[in-house]
C-alpha positions in Angstrom: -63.0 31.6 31.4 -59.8 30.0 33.3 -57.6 32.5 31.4 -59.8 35.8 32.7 -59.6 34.1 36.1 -56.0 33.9 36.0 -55.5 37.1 34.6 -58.1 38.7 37.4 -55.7 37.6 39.9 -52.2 38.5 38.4 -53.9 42.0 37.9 -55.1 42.2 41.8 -51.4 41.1 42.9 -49.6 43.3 40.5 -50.2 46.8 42.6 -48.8 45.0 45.8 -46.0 43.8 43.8 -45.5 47.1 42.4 -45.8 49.1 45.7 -42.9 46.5 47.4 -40.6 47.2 44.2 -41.2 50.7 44.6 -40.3 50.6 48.5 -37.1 48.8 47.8 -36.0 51.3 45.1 -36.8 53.9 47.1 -34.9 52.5 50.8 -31.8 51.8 47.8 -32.3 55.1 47.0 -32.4 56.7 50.3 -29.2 54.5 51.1 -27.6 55.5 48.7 -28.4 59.3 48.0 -25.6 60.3 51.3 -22.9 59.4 48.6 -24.8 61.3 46.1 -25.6 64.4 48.1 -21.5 64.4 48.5 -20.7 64.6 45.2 -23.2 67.5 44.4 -22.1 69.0 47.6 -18.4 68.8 47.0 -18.1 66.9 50.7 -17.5 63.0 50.1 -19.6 61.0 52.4 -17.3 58.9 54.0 -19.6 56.2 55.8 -16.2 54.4 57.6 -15.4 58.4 59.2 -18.9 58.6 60.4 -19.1 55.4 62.6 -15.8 56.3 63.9 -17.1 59.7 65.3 -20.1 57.2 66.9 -17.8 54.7 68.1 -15.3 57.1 69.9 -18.2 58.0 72.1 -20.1 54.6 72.6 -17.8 51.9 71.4 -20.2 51.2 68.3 -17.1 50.7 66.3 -15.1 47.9 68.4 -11.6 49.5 67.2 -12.5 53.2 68.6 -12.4 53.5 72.7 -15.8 54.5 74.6 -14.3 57.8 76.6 -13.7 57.9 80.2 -16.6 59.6 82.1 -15.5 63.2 82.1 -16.7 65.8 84.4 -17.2 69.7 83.0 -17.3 71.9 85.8 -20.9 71.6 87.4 -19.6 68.0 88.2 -16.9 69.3 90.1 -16.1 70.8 93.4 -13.5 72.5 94.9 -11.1 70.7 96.9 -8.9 73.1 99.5 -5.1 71.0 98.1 -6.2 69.9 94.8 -8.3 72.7 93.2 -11.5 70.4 92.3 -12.4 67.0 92.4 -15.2 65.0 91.1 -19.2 64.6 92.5 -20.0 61.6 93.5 -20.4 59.9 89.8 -19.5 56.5 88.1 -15.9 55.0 88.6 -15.4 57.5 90.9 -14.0 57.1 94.7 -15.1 59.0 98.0 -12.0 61.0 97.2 -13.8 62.4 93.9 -11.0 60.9 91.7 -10.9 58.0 89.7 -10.6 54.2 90.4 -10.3 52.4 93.9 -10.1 53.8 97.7 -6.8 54.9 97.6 -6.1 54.9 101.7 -5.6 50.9 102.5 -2.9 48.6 104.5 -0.2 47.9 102.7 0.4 44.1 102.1 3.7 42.7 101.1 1.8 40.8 98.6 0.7 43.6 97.0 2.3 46.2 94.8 0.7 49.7 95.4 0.7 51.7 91.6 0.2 55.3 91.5 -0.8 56.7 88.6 -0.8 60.3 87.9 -1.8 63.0 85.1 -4.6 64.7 83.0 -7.7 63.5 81.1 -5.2 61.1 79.0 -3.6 58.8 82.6 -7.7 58.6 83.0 -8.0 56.8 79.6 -5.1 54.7 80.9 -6.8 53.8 83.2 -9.9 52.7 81.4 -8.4 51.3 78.3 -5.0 50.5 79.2 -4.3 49.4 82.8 -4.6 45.6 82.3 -2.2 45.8 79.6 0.3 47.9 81.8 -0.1 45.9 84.8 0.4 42.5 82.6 3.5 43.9 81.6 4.7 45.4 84.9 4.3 41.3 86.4 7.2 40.8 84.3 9.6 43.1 87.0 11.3 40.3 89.0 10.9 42.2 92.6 6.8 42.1 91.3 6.6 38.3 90.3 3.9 36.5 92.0 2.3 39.6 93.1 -0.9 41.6 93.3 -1.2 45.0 91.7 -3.7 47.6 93.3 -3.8 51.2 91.1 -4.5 54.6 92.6 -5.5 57.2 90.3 -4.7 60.9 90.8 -5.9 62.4 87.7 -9.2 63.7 86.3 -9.4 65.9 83.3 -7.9 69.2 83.1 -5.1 68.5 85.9 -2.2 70.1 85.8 0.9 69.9 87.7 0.9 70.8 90.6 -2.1 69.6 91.2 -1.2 65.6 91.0 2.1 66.4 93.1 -0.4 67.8 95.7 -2.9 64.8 95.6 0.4 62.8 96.3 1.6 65.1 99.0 -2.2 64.6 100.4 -2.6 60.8 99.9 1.1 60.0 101.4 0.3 62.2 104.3 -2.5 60.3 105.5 -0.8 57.0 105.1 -1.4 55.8 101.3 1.2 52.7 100.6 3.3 53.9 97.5 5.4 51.2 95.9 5.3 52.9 92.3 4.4 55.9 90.5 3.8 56.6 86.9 3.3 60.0 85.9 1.8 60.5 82.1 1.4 64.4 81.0 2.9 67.1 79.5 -0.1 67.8 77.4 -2.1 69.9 80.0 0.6 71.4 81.9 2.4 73.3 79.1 -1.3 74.0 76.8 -4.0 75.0 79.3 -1.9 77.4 81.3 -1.4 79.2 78.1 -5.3 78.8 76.2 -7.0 79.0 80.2 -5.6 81.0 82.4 -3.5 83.3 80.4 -6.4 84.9 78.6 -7.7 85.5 82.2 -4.6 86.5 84.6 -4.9 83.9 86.2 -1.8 82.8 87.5 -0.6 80.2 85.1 0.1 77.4 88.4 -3.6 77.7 89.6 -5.7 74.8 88.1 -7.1 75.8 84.4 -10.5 77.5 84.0 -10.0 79.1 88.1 -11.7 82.0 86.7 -15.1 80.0 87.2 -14.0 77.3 90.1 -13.4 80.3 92.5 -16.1 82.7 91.9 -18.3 82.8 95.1 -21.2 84.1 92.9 -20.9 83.7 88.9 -22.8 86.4 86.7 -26.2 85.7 85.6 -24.3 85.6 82.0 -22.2 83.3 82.6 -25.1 81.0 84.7 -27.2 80.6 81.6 -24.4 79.8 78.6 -23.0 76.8 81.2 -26.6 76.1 81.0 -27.0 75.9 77.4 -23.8 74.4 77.1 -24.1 71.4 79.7 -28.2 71.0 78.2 -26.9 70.9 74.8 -23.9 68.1 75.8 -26.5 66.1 77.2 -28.9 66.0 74.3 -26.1 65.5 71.6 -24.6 62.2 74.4 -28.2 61.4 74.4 -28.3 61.1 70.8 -25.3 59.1 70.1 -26.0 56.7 72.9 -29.6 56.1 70.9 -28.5 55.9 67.9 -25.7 53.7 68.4 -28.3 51.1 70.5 -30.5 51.2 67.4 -30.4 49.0 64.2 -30.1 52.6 62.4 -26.9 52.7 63.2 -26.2 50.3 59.8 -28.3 52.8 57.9 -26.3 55.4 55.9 -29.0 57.7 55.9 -29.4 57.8 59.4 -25.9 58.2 59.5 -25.9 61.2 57.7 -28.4 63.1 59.5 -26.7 62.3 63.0 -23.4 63.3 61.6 -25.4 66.6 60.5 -27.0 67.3 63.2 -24.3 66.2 65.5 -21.4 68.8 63.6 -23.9 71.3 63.8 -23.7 70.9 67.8 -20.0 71.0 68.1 -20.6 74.6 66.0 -22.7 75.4 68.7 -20.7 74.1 71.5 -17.3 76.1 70.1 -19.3 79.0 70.0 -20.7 79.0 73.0 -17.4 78.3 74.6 -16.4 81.7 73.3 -19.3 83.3 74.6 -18.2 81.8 78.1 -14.7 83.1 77.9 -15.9 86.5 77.1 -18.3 86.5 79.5 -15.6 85.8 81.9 -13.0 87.9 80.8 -15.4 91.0 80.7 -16.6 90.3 84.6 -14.8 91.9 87.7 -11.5 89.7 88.9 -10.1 89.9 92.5 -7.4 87.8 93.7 -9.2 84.9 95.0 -10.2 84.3 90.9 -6.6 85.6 89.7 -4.4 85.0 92.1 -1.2 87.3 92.7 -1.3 89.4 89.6 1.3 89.3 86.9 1.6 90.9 83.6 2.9 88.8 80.6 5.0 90.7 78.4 7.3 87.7 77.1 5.0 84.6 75.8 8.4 82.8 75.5 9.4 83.1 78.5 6.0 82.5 79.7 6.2 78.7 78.0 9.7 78.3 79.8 8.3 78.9 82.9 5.4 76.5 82.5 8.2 73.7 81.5 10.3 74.9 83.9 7.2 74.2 86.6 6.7 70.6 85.3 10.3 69.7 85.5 10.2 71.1 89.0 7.0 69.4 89.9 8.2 65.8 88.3 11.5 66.5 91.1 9.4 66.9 93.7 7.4 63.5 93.0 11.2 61.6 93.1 12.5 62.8 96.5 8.6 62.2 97.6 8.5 58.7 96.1 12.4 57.8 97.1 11.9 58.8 100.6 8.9 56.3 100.8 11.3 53.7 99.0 9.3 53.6 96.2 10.4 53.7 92.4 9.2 56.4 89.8 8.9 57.0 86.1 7.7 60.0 84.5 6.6 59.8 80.9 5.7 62.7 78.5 2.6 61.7 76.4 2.4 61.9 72.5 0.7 64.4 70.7 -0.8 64.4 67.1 0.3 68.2 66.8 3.9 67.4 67.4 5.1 67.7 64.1 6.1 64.2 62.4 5.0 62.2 65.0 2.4 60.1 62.9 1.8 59.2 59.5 -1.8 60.4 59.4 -4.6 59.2 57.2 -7.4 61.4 55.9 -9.9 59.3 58.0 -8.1 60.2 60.7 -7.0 63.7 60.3 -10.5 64.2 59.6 -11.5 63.3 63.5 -7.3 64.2 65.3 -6.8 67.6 63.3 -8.5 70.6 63.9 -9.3 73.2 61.2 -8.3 76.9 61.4 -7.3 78.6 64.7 -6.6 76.6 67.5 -5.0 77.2 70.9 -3.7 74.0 72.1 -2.2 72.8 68.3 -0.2 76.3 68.7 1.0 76.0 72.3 1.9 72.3 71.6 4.3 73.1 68.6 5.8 75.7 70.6 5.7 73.9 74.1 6.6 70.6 73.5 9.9 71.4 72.4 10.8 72.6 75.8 9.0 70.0 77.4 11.6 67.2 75.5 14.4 69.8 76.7 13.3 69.6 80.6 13.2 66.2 80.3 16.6 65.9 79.3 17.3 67.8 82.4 15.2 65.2 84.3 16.9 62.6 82.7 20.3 64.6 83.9 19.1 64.6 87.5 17.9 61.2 88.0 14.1 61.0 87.4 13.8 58.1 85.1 12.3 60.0 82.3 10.6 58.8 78.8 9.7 60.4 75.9 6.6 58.7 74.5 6.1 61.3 71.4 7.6 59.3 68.9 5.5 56.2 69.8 3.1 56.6 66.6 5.9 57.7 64.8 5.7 54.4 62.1 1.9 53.7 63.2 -0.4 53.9 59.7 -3.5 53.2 61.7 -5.9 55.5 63.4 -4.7 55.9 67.0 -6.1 59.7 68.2 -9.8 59.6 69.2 -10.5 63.5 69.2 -8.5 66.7 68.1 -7.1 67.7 71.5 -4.8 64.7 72.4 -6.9 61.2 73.4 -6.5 58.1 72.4 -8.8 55.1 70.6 -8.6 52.0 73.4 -5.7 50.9 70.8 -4.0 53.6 71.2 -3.8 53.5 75.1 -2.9 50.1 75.0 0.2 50.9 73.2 1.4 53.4 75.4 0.7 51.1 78.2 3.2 48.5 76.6 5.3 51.0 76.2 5.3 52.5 80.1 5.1 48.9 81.4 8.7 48.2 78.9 10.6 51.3 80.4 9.6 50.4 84.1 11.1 46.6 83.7 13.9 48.1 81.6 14.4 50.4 84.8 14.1 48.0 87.4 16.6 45.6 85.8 19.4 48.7 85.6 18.5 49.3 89.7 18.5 46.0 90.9 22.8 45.6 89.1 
């Protein structure tokens, strides 16, 4: 009778014990069917890849950098010097740019940095400024010192546009002690991939075509629309999933990575819709500027370099009349050709597959930018090329396949900018 009993209740436990064996096997399963889906598919899941692509976004991934806040066009305004400037939104001043109130006394206790560029001096700024200013404390004339930064970049600027915010700031009385200009990038690409396809004069800040319209066409109106609705929802989705405990789950890390490459399809295409749109409504000159035709693409690159050089000229005999110093540094590029030993993980997220404007006008517009520099060099500007940086660097450093940086990344050019300027100071001060 014992036995039965015994029996009776080894039989009663043996379906709950059977349904938790089965629930295990199956989350194993579930876990590990993203590697198995690769194989059948041809496309290795690379679990490593995808929390990088998370982590560039939201810092999941300690080694990737979270991106600076950046503004796409709604968050702008225009500005009547600088083109645009940002809405009030995080990090951002009263001036609509990034970082502190630039217009304060001076103090002799205080060294006043001003740092210039595109979207890549903003991630400087996030990711690599207390790295740059721990280095600059090493210039004897800064010893003992306090560092205050301004900030005249967002993304998408382009000289002239941080020669004018200079010109702007100065004019009402900002202290200048030091600028540090970091581009290249934006001023010989976007004139060629956003305002060239446009006739838009290739000196007016990119994508003018939409900042000057006084009345955009319904068109246009609803693919910004889609396009800003669908960037929220896929941020929205990375920022959730990266707060959850899924975020260790590989099968949640496949379907995000799904779902997430099918919204960059999305977003590229409608890009294109917007830039046909555009190109196919009326143009006067207050979108276009003084029209020009473009017969010569190579001259039309020298003339871009030629404007940067020119620009970078103007910021010396601004920042020498003020008695301050200035070093200009051409940022590195992942398209520049051997200028980083890249893995697949990270060609996979730095390299861009088929067609692509800014990999072509880099390989053909860098080369001129390292030739103006030279002439820089030739007339004074303490000029650095920072393109062979990576050049020996195995480990992931490019966060995106345009030209940003992990937080890594930005620290090493920071230690690199912060070297040339107490390099430089030492060969002044002899």
């Amino acid at each position: 009778m014992a036995g039965r009993r015994r029996r009776s209740r080894r039989d009663r436990r043996s379906p709950w014990r059977t349904g938790v064996l089965v629930l295990l096997l199956s989350l194993a399963a579930a876990e590990a069917s993203p590697w198995l889906l690769g194989l059948v598919l041809g496309r290795p899941y690379d679990r490593a890849a995808t929390t990088v692509a998370l982590g560039t976004v939201l810092s999941a991934d300690t080694s990737q950098a979270e991106r600076p806040y950046e503004e796409y066009l709604g968050d702008h305004y225009l500005h009547p010097y600088l083109g645009f400037v940002s809405l009030p939104l995080p990090g951002r001043n009263r001036f609509g740019l990034p970082g502190a109130e630039p217009l304060r006394p001076a103090s002799p206790d205080t060294v006043d940095v001003v740092l210039m560029g595109g979207s890549v001096a903003m991630g400087l700024h996030t990711f690599g400024e207390e790295t740059l200013l721990r280095g600059l404390q090493r210039v004897p004339a800064y010893r003992g010192k306090g560092f205050r930064v301004t900030v005249l970049a967002l993304g998408g600027y382009k000289q002239p546009q941080p020669l004018m915010a200079l010109n702007w700031l100065m004019a009402q009385g900002a202290p200048v002690d030091l600028v540090l200009a970091l581009d290249g990038f934006n001023d010989i690409v976007l004139p060629v991939c956003d305002n060239l396809p446009f006739g838009i004069l290739p000196s007016y800040p990119r994508h003018w075509n939409m900042y000057a319209r006084k009345r955009l066409d319904p068109k246009v109106h609803r693919i910004l629309a889609e396009r800003l609705a669908l960037d929220e929802r896929r941020a929205e989705r990375r920022k959730q999933l990266a707060g959850s405990f899924l975020r260790h789950s590989n099968i949640a890390l496949l379907l995000w990575r799904t779902r997430d490459e099918r919204d960059a399809m999305t977003l590229a295409a409608l890009e294109q819709r917007l830039r046909t749109a555009m190109s196919t409504a009326g143009q006067d000159l207050q979108v276009t500027g003084p029209v020009s035709t473009v017969t010569d693409t190579a001259a039309y690159y020298a003339e871009q370099a030629d404007l940067w050089m020119r620009c970078s000229q103007q910021v010396k005999a601004l920042t020498e009349a003020q008695g301050a110093a200035y070093f200009h540094f051409l940022q590195p590029n992942q398209y520049v050709p051997g200028s980083k030993p890249m893995g697949p993980k990270e060609a996979a997220v730095a390299l861009a597959q088929g067609p692509f404007c800014y990999r072509d006008a880099v390989e053909r517009g860098y080369p001129l930018l390292l030739d103006r520099g030279e002439r820089l060099r030739a007339s004074g500007v303490a000029f650095h090329d920072l393109t062979a940086l990576f050049r020996t660097e195995p480990r992931a450093r490019y966060s995106d396949n345009c030209c940003h940086f992990t937080a890594p990344g930005y620290q090493r050019i920071a230690e690199a900018m912060a070297d040339a300027v107490v390099d430089g100071m030492k060969e002044t001060s002899r």
